[in-house]
C-alpha positions as CSV (number, residue, x, y, z in Angstrom):
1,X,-51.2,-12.7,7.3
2,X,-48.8,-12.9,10.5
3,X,-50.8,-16.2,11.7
4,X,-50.5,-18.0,8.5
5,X,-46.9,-17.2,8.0
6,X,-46.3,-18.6,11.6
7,X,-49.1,-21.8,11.1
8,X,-47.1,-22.3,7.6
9,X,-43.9,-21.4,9.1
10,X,-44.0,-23.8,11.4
11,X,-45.3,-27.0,9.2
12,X,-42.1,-26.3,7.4
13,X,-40.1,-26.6,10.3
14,X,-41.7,-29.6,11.5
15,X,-41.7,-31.2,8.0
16,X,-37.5,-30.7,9.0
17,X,-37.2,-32.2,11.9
18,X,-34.1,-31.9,13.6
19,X,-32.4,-31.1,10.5
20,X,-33.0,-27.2,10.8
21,X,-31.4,-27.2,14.6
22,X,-28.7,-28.8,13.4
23,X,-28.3,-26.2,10.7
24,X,-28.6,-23.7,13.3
25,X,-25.8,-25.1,15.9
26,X,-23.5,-25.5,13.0
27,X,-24.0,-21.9,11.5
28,X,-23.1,-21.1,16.0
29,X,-19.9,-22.5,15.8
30,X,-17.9,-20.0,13.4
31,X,-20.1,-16.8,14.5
32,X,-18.9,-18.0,18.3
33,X,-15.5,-18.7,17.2
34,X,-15.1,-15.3,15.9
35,X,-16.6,-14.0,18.8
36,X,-13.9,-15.8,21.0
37,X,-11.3,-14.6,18.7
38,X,-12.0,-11.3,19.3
39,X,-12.4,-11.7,23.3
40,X,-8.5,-13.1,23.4
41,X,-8.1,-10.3,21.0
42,X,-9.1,-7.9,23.9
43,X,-7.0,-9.5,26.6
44,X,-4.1,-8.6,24.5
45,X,-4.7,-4.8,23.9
46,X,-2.4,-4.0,27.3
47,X,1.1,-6.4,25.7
48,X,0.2,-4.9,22.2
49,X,0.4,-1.7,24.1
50,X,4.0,-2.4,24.8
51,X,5.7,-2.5,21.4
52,X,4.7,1.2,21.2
53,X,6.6,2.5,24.3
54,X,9.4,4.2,24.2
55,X,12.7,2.3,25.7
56,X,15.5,3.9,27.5
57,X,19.1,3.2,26.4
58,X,21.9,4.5,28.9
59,X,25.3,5.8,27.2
60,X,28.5,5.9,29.1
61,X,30.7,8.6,28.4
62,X,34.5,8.9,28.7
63,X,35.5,10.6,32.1
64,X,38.2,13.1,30.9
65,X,34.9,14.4,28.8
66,X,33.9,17.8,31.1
67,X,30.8,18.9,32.4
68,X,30.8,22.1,29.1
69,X,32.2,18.7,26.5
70,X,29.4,16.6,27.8
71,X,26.5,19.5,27.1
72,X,28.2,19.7,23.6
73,X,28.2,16.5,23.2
74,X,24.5,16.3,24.6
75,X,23.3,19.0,22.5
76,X,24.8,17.9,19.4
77,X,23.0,14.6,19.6
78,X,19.9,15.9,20.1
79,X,20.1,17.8,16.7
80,X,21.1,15.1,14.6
81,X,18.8,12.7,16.1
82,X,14.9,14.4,16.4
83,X,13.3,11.2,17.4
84,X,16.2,10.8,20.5
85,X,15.1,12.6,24.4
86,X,18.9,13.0,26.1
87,X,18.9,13.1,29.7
88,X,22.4,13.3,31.7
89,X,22.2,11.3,35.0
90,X,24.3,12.6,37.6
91,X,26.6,11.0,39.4
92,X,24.9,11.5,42.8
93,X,22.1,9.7,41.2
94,X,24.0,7.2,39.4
95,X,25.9,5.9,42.7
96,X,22.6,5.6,44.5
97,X,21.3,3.7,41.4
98,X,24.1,1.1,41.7
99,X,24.0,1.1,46.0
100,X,20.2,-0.1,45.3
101,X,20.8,-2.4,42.6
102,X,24.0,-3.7,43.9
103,X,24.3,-2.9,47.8
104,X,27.9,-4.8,47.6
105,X,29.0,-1.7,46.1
106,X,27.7,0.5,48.8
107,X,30.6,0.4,50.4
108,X,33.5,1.2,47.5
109,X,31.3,4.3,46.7
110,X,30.9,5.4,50.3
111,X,34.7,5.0,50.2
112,X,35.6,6.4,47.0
113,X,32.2,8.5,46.3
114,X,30.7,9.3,43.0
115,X,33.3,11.2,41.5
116,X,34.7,7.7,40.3
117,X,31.5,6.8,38.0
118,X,31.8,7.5,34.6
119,X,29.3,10.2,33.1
120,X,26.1,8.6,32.4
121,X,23.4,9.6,29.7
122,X,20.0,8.4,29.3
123,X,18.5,8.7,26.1
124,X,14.3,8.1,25.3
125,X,13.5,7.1,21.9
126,X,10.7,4.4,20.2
127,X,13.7,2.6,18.2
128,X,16.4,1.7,20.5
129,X,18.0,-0.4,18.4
130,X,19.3,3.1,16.2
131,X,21.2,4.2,19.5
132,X,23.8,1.4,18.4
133,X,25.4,3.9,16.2
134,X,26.8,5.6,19.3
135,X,29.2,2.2,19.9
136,X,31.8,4.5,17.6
137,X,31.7,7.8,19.0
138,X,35.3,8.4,20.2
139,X,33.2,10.2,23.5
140,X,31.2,7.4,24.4
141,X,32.7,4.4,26.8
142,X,29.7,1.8,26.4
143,X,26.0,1.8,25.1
144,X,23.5,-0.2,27.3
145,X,21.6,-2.8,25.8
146,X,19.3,-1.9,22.8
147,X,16.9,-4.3,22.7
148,X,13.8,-4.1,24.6
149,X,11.9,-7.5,26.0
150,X,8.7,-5.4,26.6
151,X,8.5,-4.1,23.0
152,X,9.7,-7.6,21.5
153,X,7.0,-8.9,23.1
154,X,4.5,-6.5,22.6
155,X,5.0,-6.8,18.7
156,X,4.6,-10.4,18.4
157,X,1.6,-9.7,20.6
158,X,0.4,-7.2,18.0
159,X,1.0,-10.0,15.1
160,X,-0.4,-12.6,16.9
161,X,-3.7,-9.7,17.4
162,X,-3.7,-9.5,13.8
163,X,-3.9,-12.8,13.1
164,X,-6.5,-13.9,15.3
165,X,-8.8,-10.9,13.6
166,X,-7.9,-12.6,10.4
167,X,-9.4,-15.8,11.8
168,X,-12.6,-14.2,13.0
169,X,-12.5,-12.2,9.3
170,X,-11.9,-15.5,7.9
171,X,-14.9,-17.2,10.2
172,X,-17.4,-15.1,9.2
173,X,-17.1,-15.1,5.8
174,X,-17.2,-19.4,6.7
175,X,-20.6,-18.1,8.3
176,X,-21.3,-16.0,5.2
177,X,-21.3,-18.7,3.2
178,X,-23.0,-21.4,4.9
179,X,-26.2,-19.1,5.6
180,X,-26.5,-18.5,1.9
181,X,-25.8,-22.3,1.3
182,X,-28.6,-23.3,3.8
183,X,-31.3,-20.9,2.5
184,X,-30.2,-21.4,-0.8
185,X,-31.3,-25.8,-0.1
186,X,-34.0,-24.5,2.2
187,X,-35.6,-22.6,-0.9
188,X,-34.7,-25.5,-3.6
189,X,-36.9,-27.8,-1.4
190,X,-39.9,-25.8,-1.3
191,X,-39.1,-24.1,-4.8
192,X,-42.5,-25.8,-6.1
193,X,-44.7,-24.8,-3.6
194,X,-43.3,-21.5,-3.5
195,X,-44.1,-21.4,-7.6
196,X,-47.7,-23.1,-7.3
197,X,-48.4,-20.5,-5.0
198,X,-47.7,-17.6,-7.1
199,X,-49.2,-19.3,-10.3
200,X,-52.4,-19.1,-7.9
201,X,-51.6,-15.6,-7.4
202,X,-50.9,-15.4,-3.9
203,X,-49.4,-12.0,-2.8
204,X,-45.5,-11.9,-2.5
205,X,-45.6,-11.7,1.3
206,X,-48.2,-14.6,1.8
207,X,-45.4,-16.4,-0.2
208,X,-42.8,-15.5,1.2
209,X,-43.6,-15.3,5.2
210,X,-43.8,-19.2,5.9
211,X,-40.4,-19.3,4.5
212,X,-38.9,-16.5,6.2
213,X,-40.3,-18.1,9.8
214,X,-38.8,-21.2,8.5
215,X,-35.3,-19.3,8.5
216,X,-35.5,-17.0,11.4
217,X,-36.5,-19.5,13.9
218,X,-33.5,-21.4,13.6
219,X,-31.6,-18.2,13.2
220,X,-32.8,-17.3,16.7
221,X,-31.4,-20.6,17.9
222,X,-28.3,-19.9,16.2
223,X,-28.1,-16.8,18.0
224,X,-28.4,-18.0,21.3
225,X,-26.3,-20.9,20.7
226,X,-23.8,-18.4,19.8
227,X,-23.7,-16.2,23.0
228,X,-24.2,-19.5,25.3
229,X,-21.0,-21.0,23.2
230,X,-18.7,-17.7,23.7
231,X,-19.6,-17.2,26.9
232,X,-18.5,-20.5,28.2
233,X,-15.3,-20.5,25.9
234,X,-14.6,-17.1,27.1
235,X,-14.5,-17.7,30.8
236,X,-12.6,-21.5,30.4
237,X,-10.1,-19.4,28.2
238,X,-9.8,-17.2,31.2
239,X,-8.9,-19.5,33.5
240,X,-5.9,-20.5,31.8
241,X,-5.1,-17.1,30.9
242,X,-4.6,-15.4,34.4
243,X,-1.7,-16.8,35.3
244,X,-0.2,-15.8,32.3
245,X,-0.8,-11.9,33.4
246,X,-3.3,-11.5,30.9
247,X,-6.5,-9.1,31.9
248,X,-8.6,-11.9,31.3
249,X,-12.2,-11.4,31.4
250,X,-15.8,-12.4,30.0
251,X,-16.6,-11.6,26.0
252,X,-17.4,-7.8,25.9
253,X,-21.2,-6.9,25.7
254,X,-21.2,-5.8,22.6
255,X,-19.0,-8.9,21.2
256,X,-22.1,-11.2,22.0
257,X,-24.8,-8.6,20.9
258,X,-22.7,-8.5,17.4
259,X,-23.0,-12.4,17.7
260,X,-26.9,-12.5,18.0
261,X,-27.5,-9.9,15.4
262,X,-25.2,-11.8,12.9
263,X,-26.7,-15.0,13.2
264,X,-30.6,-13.7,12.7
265,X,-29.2,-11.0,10.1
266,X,-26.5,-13.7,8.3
267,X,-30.0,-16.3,7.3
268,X,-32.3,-13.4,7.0
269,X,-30.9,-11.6,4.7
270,X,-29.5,-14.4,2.4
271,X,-33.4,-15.6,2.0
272,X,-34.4,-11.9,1.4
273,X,-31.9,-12.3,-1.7
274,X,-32.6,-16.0,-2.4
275,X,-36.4,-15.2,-3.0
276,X,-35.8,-12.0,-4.6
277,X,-33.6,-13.6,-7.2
278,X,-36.3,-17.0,-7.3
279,X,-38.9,-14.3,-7.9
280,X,-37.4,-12.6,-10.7
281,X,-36.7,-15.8,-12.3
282,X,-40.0,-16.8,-12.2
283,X,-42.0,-14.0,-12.9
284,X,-43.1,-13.4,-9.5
């Protein structure tokens, strides 16, 4: 039964020429596409990352405020605001903040020492853009900026992430569709020989295993034109990507296993349906 399904099989494939390894490379292209999408995907896991760290805001607070006003005031933020961390930097550390940052100021504070600085707070939170409210508080003498680059750019990171899994959603079901397409002709143009054969009363599987080689020898091709396809996309795509800071490496493992499964399962399956549905239709 295996040898006449492979002797059949492959008749049918010849009778095809170069038509079925066309099919195959063009039912490739959108499984490795996806796969690609989902390899840049990776690379952007870390700058996705970054739209979900906290950000720290500093607050300056009016000097005449004490060191028991400033604990009040401390305190009392922390209440009203749950999602807020308030830390009070002290002016020791503040001054050798600023001698770092700006050594022309070493001097001045050497000179003057930290009692000069205003009261500093430092306060943790995942929406820095809330601690604006603070820009009224009769205590507070400026609020650092509130927007953070790092989570800016990790959330357009994480749209851009979303959309490229919409493409490789989107490609599939492209790869969905042209499977079902291709079997759906490949069956059509044996559809008389497939019905001859049962009138004859050929068993199901001596019917159906020529055609079934027929679709998973160019599903194999498919496959490895796939993986060859991501792999080379992949590690161009890399190249450029480095010196962007990207962790830029090959396509996972499992990315290309997904890719080989898919384009055997994708034809496979869709002529297990096809001649189920032929059969039913015609009384086989």
């Amino acid at each position: 039964m295996i040898r006449h399904s492979l002797a059949e099989g492959w008749l049918l494939l010849r009778s095809r020429g170069l038509v079925s390894p066309i099919l195959a490379v063009a039912l490739a292209i959108p499984i490795s596409l996806a796969g690609v999408t989902v390899s840049v995907r990776q690379w952007l896991a870390p700058v996705v990352e970054l739209g979900e760290r906290e950000s720290v805001v500093t607050v300056l607070l009016h000097p005449r405020l004490g060191a028991a006003e400033r604990r009040s005031w401390i305190d009392r933020q922390a209440a009203h605001h749950s999602g807020w961390r308030l830390r009070e930097v002290g002016r020791e550390e503040l001054a050798e903040r600023l001698s770092r940052w700006f050594p022309y100021l070493e001097e001045l504070l050497a000179r003057e020492g930290p009692e000069m600085l205003p009261p500093m707070v430092e306060i943790v939170t995942a929406e820095p853009t809330g601690v604006a409210v603070l820009r009224d508080d009769a205590a507070v003498l400026a609020v650092g900026p509130t927007s953070s680059v790092n989570r800016m750019v990790g959330r357009v990171a994480g749209r851009f992430a979303v959309v490229l899994l919409v493409v490789a959603a989107a490609l599939m079901a492209g790869a969905l569709l042209f499977a079902g397409v291709w079997v759906h002709l490949e069956l059509h143009r044996n559809a008389e020989e497939i019905a001859i054969m049962r009138l004859m009363g050929a068993t199901e599987s001596t019917v159906r295993g020529p055609f079934l080689v027929a679709v998973t020898a160019p599903a194999l091709i498919a496959a490895a034109t796939s993986v060859v396809i991501t792999v080379v996309t992949v590690g161009w795509m890399a190249r450029l990507a480095a010196p962007l800071g990207l962790t830029a490496a090959g396509p996972p493992w499992w990315v290309l296993l997904a890719e080989a499964v898919t384009a055997v399962v994708l034809p496979v399956a869709a002529a297990h349906v096809t001649l189920e549905r032929h059969a039913s239709t015609t009384g086989g």
